[in-house]
C-alpha angles and dihedrals in degrees: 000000000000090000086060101050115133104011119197109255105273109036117086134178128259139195101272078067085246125126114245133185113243124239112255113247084223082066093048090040098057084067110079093202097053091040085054100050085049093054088043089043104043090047079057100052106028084253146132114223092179101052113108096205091043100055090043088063092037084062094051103047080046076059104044095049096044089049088046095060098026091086090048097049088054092052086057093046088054099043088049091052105072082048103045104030090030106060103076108046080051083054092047109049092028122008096054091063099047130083120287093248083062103054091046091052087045092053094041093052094047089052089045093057094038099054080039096055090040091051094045084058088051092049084046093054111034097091089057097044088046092048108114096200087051090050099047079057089051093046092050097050086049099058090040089064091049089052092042093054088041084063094045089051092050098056103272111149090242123144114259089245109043125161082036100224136074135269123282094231094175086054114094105116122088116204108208087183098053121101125243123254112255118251109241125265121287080009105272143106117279 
């Protein structure tokens, strides 16, 4: 992220790690389809869609939280492979040969590690999934990218893959209690 420090107000990063320019609010404003769902939408999550500033920041903290993870989602990926693409050139040049108490073992102990890895990422990962504050952010960003593609739909001259990043499935819980997540300081991007 240090190529992107201190962004100019209105480019963001997106998960393909480029800067982009965000689409001005005016653009998603002039259709009424997609006006109406931020007003619906921002009623819904205490947020305004067609604040300039506050989308800006909405795009950050969606990018703070997915750089934050995206490493460690590529250790995982790493630490899973040996055990699931590995096992069967190892069956075939090794364990098909050997007793069937062996393969059974073999096959016990790579599931084993396997289940075990996966449930270590869960474990990794559950306070962040379970922060409120994280998943208003998620939520936001979700139903941003629904505006955004409402808007898209409805004629706005707006680039087949703003915002530029997928969809939180796991986010569809808005927390009204939960605080909101700091801006950076001097206000910009780190």
């Amino acid at each position: 992220m240090s190529q992107h420090h201190g962004l100019p107000f209105g480019q963001f990063v997106g998960d393909d790690g480029g800067v982009h320019n965000m689409v001005a609010p005016s653009v998603i404003a002039a259709v009424p389809e997609a006006r109406a769902a931020a007003e619906q939408y921002g009623r819904e999550v205490r947020f305004d869609f067609l604040d300039e500033t506050a989308v800006h920041w909405l795009l950050h903290h969606r990018w703070e939280d997915n750089r934050k993870w995206r490493k460690r989602g590529c250790l995982s990926g790493f630490a899973l492979f040996p055990f699931l693409a590995g096992v069967w050139p190892f069956w075939d040049l090794v364990a098909v040969d050997k007793p069937r108490a062996f393969q059974i073992a073999f096959i016990a102990a790579d599931s084993l590690i396997v289940v075990g890895i996966l449930v270590g990422l869960y474990l990794w990962r559950r306070p962040s999934l379970r922060d409120p504050s994280m998943r208003n952010v998620r939520i936001r960003a979700r139903r941003y990218r629904q505006i955004v593609g409402i808007a898209r739909q409805g004629g706005a001259d707006i680039p087949a893959t703003y915002p530029y990043y997928g969809m939180y499935a796991s986010s569809r819980q808005f927390f009204p209690d939960a605080p909101e997540l700091p801006i950076p300081e001097g206000g910009r991007p780190a």
